[in-house]
MDAnalysis code that builds the backbone (N, CA, C; Angstrom):
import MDAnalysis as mda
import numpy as np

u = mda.Universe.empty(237, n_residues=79, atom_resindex=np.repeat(np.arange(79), 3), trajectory=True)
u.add_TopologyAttr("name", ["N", "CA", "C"] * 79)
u.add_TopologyAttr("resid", np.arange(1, 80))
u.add_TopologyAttr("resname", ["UNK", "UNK", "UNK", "UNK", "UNK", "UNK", "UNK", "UNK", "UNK", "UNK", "UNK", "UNK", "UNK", "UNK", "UNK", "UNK", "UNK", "UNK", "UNK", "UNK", "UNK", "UNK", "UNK", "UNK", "UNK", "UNK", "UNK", "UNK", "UNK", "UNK", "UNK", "UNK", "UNK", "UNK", "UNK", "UNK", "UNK", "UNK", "UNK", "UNK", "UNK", "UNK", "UNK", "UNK", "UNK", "UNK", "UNK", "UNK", "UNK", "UNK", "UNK", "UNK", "UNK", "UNK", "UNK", "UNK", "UNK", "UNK", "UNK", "UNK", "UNK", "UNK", "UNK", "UNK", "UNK", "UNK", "UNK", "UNK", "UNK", "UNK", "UNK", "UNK", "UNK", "UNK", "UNK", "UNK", "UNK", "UNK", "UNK"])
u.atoms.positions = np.array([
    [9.594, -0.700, 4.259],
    [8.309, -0.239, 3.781],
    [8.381, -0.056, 2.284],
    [7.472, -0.617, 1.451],
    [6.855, -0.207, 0.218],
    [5.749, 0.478, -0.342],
    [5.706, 1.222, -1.182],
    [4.207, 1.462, -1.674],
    [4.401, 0.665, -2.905],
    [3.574, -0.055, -3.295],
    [3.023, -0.552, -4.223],
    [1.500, -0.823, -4.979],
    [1.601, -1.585, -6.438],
    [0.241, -1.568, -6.196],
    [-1.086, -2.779, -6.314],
    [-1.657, -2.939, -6.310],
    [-2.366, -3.628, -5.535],
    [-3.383, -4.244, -6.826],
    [-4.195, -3.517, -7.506],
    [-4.583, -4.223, -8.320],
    [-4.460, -3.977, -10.204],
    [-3.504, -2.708, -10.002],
    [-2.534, -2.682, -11.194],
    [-0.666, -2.537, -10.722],
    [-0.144, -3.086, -10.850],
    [1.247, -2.942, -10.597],
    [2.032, -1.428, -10.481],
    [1.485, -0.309, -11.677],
    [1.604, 0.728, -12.166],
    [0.916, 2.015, -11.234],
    [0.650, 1.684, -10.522],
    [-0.482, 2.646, -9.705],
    [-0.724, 2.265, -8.440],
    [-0.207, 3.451, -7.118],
    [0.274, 3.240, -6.220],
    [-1.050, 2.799, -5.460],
    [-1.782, 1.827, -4.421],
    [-2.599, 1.449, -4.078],
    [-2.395, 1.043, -2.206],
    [-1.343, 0.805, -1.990],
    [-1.166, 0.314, -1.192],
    [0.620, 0.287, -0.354],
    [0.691, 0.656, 0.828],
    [1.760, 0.769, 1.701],
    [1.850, -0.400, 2.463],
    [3.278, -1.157, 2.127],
    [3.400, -2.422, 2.698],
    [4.643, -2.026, 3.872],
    [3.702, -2.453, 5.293],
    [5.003, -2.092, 6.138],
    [5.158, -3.813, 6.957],
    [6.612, -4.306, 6.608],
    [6.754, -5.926, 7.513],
    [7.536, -5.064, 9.365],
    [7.129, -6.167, 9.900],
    [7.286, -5.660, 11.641],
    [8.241, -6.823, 11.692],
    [9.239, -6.777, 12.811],
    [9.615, -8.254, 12.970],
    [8.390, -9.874, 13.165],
    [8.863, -10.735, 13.826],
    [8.203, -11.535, 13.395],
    [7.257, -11.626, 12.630],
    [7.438, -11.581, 11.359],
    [6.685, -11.587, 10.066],
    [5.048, -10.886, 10.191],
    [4.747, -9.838, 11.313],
    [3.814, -8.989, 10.799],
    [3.825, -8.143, 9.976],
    [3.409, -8.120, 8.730],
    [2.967, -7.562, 7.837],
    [1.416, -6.613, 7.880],
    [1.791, -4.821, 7.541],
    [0.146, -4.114, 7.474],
    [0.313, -3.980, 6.487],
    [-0.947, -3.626, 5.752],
    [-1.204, -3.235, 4.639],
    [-1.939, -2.287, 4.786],
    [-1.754, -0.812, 4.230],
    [-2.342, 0.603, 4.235],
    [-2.893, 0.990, 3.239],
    [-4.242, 1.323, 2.589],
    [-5.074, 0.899, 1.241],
    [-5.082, 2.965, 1.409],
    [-5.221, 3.510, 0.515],
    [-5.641, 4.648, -0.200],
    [-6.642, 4.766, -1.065],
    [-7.914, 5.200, -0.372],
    [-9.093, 5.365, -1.504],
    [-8.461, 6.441, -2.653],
    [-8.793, 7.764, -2.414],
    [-8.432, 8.838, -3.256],
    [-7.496, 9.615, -3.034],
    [-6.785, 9.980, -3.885],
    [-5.400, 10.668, -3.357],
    [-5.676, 12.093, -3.717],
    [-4.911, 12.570, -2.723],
    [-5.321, 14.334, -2.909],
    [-3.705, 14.901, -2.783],
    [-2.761, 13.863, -2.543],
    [-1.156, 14.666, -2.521],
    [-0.223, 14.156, -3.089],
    [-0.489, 12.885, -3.747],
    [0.350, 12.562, -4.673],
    [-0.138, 11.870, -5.688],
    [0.500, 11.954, -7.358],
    [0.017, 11.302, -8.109],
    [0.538, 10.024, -8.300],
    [-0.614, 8.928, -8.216],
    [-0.474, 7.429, -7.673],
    [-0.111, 6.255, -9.415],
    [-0.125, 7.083, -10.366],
    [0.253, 6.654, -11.564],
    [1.837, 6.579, -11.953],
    [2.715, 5.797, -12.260],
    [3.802, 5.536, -12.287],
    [4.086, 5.958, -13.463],
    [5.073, 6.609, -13.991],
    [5.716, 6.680, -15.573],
    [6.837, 6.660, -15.548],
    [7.466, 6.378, -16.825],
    [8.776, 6.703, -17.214],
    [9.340, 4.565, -16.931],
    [10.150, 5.044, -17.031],
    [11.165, 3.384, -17.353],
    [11.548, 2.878, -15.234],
    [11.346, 4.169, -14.457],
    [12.107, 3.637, -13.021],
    [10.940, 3.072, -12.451],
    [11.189, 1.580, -12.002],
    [10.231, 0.844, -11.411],
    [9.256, 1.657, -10.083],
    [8.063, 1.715, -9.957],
    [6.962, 2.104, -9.749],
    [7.333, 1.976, -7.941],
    [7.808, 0.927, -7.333],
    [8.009, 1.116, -5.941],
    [9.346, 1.999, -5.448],
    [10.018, 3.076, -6.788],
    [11.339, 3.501, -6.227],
    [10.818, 4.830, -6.714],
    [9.684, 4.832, -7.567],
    [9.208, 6.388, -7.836],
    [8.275, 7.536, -6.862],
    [7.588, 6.505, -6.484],
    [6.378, 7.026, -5.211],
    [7.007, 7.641, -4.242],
    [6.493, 8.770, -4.299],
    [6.536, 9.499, -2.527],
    [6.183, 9.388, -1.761],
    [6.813, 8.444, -0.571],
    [6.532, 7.840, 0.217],
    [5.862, 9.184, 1.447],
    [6.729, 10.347, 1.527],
    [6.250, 11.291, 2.429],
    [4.776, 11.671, 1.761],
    [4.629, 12.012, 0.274],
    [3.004, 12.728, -0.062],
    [2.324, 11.049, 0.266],
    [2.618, 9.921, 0.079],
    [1.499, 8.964, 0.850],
    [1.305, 8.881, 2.194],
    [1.968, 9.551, 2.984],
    [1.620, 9.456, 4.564],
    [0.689, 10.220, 4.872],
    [0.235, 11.435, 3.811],
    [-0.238, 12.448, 3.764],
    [-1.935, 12.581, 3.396],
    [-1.655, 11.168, 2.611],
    [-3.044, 10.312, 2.083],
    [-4.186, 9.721, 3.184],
    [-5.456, 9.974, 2.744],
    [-6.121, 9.594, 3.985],
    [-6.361, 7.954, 3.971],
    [-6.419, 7.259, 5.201],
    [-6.515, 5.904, 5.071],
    [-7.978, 5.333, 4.617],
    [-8.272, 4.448, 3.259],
    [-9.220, 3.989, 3.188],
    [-9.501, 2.836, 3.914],
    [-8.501, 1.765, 4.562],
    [-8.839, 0.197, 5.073],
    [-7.249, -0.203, 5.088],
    [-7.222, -0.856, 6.601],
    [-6.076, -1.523, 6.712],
    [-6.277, -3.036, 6.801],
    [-5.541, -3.614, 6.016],
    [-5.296, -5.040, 6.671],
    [-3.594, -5.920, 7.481],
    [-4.166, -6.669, 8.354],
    [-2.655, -6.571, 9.489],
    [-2.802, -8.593, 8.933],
    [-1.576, -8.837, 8.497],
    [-1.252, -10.165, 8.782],
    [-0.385, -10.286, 10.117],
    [-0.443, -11.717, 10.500],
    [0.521, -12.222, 11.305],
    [1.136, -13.519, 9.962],
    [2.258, -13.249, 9.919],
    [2.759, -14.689, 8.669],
    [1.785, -14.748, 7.938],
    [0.962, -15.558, 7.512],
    [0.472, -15.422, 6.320],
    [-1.431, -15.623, 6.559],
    [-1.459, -15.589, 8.015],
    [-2.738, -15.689, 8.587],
    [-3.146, -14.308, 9.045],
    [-4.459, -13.874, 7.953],
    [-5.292, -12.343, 8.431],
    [-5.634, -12.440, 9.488],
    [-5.520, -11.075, 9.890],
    [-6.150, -10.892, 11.556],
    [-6.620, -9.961, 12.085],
    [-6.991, -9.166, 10.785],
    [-7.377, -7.776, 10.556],
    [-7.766, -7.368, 9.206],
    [-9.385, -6.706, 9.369],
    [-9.156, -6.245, 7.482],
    [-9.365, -7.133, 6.657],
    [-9.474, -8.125, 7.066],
    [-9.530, -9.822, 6.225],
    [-11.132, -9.160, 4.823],
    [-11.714, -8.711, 5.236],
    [-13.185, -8.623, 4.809],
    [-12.720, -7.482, 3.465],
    [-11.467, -7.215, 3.355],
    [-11.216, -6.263, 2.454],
    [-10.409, -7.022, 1.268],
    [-9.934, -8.246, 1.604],
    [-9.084, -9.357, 0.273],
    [-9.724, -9.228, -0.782],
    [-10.975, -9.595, -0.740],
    [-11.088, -10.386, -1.732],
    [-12.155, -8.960, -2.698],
    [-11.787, -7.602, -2.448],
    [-12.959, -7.273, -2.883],
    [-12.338, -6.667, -4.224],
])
């Protein structure tokens, strides 16, 4: 599992969890109320995030791949 981010690199947006056979979810965070989702300092941005204060985050939209075909959430790509 990762948090990363999604449409700035720097700012946590999104929880990437892979399943075996290459299912991939994606867990989107509208507003955060328990952790701050802005990255600083020089340690790369997916080793700084608190992964426990993002579980804690309410879910805005999931999207579920199978390999590289949406199958869930699809209506949330491109926005």
């Amino acid at each position: 599992m990762k948090i990363l981010g999604w449409h700035d690199l720097r700012k946590a947006e999104v929880l990437y969890v892979r399943y075996p056979n290459n299912v991939f979810v994606q867990i989107f965070v509208r507003t955060f109320r328990y952790m701050n989702p802005n990255s600083s300092g020089s340690t790369p941005p997916h080793l700084q995030w608190d992964f426990n204060l993002f579980k804690k985050e309410s879910v805005a939209h999931v999207i579920v791949f199978n390999d590289t075909i949406c199958v869930n959430g699809c209506q949330y790509l491109y926005k």
